[in-house]
C-alpha positions in Angstrom: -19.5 -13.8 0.5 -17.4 -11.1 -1.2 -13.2 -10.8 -0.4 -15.0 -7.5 1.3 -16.6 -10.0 3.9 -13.2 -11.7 5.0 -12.8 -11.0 9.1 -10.0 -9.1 9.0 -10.9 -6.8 5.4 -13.8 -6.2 6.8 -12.6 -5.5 10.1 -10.4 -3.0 8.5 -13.1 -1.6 6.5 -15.2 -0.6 9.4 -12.3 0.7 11.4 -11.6 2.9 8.8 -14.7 4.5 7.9 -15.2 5.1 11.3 -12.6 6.9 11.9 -11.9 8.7 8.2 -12.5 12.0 9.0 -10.1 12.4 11.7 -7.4 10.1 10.0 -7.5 12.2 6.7 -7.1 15.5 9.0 -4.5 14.1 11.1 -2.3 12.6 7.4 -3.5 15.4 5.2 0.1 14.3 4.0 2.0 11.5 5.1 5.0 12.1 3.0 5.1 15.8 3.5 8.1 16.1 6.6 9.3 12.0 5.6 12.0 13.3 3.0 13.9 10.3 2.7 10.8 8.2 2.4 9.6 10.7 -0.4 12.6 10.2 -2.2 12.4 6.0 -2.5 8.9 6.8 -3.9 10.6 9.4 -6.2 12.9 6.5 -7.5 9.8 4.1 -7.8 8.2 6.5 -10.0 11.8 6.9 -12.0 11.6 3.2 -12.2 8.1 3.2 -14.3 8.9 6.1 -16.5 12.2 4.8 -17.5 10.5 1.2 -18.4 8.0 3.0 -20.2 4.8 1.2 -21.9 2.0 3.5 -20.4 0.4 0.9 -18.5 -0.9 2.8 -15.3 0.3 2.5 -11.7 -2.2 1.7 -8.4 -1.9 2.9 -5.2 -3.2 0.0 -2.8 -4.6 1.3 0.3 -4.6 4.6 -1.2 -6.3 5.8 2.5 -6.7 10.2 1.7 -5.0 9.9 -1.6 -2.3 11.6 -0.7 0.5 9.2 -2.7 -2.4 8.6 -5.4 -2.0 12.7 -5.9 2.2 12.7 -5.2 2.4 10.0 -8.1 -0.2 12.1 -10.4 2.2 15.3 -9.7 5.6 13.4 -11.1 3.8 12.3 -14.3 2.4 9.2 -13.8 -1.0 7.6 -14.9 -2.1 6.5 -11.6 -5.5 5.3 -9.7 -6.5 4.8 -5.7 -8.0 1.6 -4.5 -8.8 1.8 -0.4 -11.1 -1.3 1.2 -12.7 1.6 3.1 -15.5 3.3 1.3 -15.7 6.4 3.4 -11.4 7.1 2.8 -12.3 6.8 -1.4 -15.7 9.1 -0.7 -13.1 11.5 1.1 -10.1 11.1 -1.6 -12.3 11.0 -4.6 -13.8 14.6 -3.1 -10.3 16.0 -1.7 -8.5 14.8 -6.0 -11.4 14.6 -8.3 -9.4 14.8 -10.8 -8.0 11.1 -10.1 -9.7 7.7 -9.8 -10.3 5.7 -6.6 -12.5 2.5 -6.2 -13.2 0.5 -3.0 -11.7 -2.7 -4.0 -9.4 -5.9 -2.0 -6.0 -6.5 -2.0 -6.7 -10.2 -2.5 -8.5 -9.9 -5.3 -8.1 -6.9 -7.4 -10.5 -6.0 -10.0 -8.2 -5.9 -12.6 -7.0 -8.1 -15.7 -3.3 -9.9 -15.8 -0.7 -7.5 -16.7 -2.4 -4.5 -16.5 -0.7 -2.7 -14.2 3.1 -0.8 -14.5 3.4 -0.8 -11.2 2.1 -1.3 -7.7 2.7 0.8 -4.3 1.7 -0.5 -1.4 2.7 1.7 1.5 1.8 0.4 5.0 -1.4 -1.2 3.8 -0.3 -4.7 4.3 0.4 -3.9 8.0 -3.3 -5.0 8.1 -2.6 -8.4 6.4 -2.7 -11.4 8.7 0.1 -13.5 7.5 -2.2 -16.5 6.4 -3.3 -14.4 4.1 -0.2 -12.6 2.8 0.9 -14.5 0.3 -1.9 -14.5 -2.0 -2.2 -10.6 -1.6 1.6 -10.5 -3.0 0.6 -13.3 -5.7 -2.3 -10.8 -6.6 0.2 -7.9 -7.0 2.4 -10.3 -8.8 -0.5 -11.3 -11.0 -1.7 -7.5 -12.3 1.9 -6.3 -13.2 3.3 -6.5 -16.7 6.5 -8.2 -16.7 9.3 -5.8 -15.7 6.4 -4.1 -13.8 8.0 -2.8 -10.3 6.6 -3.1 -6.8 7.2 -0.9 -4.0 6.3 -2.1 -0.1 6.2 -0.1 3.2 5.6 -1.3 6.6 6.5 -0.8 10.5 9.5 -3.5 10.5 9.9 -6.3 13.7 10.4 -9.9 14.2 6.3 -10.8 13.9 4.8 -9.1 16.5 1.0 -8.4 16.3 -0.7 -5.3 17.6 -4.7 -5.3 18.3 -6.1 -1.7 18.5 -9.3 -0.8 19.8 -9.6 2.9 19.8 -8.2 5.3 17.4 -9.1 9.3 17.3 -11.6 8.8 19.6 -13.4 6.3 17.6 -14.1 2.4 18.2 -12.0 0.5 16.1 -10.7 -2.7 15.8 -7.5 -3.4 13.7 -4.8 -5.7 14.1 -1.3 -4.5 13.1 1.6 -7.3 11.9 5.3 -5.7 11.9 7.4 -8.8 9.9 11.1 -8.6 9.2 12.3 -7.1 6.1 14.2 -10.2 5.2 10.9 -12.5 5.9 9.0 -10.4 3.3 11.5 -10.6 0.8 11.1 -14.2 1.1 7.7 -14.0 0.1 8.2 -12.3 -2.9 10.8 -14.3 -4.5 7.8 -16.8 -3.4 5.6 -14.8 -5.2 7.4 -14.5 -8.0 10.1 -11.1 -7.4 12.8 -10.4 -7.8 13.7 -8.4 -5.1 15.8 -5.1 -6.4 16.2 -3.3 -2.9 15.8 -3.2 1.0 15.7 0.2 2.6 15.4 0.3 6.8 14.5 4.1 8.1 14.9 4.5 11.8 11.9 5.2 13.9 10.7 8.8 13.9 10.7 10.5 17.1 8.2 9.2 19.6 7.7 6.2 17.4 8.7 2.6 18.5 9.0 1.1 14.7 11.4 1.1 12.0 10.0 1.9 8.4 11.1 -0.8 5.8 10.7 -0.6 1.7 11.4 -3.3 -0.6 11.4 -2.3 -4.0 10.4 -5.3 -6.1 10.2 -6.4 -10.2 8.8 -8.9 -12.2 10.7 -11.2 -14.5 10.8 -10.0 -18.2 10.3 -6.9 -19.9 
């Protein structure tokens, strides 16, 4: 069994491909109304440049490739990785100019310190938390030291969410919305020094505030 067969990647995997097509339609561009969120992923990419080094950046859970391609725009060496193989089939046809592979947050096919940075954004929404801390040891583990991290997810005090339908399609994903504060915890945990905590308030019709952390290794 591959990290791909683990219940809830896999449930994620399936959910996804079923429903690619309509997802990538609906977020063509996630970022493209959200200024203030485009702007921390602005100062993440500010972050990598000024660190320099040329090691290259992933986008985990790189869905449409939207970010992937934002990242690419502001200069960075940067590749997709999605658990979905449909979303990279989609991304890989929409930028084929960049690089996305179906790979697992907990177990990256990648070496140590290989990595200047690491975005995340509201791809560990699907991480049970039994399972969170090794995905934030396996980001810890890819970055060079004084690599940076950047996080987004819906924020709350550990509620869980089970969908079953999405765009029409059958689906079954399972959302967890943790407290800023909590996840900051873990990454000290992990190994991060934590560097910022940014809460957006929930967009019109949403129910969910937006949290980043912004997060470093040790070391240069």
């Amino acid at each position: 069994m591959t990290d791909l067969d683990v219940d809830f990647l896999h449930a994620a995997r399936t959910s996804y491909d079923a429903m690619a097509e309509a997802y990538t339609e609906e977020f063509a561009d996630g970022l493209e109304h959200r200024h203030l969120d485009r702007a921390l992923v602005t100062g993440f990419v500010d972050l990598v440049k000024e660190r320099g080094g040329g090691e290259p950046v992933a986008d985990i859970g790189s869905g449409p490739g939207y970010v992937t391609r934002r990242l690419d725009a502001l200069g960075l060496s940067v590749f997709g990785v999605d658990v979905s193989p449909r979303m990279v089939a989609l991304a890989s046809r929409a930028h084929p100019h960049l690089r996305f592979h179906v790979g697992s947050m907990t177990g990256l096919d990648l070496p140590d310190r290989s990595l200047a940075g690491v975005l995340a954004l509201f791809s560990v929404i699907h991480v049970p938390d039994t399972e969170l801390p090794t995905v934030l040891r396996e980001f810890r583990r890819v970055l060079v030291p004084g690599g940076h991290l950047l996080l987004a997810f819906q924020t709350g005090r550990g509620e869980e969410l089970h969908v079953t339908e999405r765009f029409g399609h059958e689906v079954s994903l399972r959302y967890w919305f943790r407290d800023p504060e909590v996840m900051a915890g873990l990454l000290g945990e992990a190994g991060f020094e934590v560097l910022a905590r940014v809460v957006l308030a929930p967009e019109e019709g949403r129910r969910y505030p937006r949290a980043y952390l912004l997060a470093q290794v040790p070391g240069r």
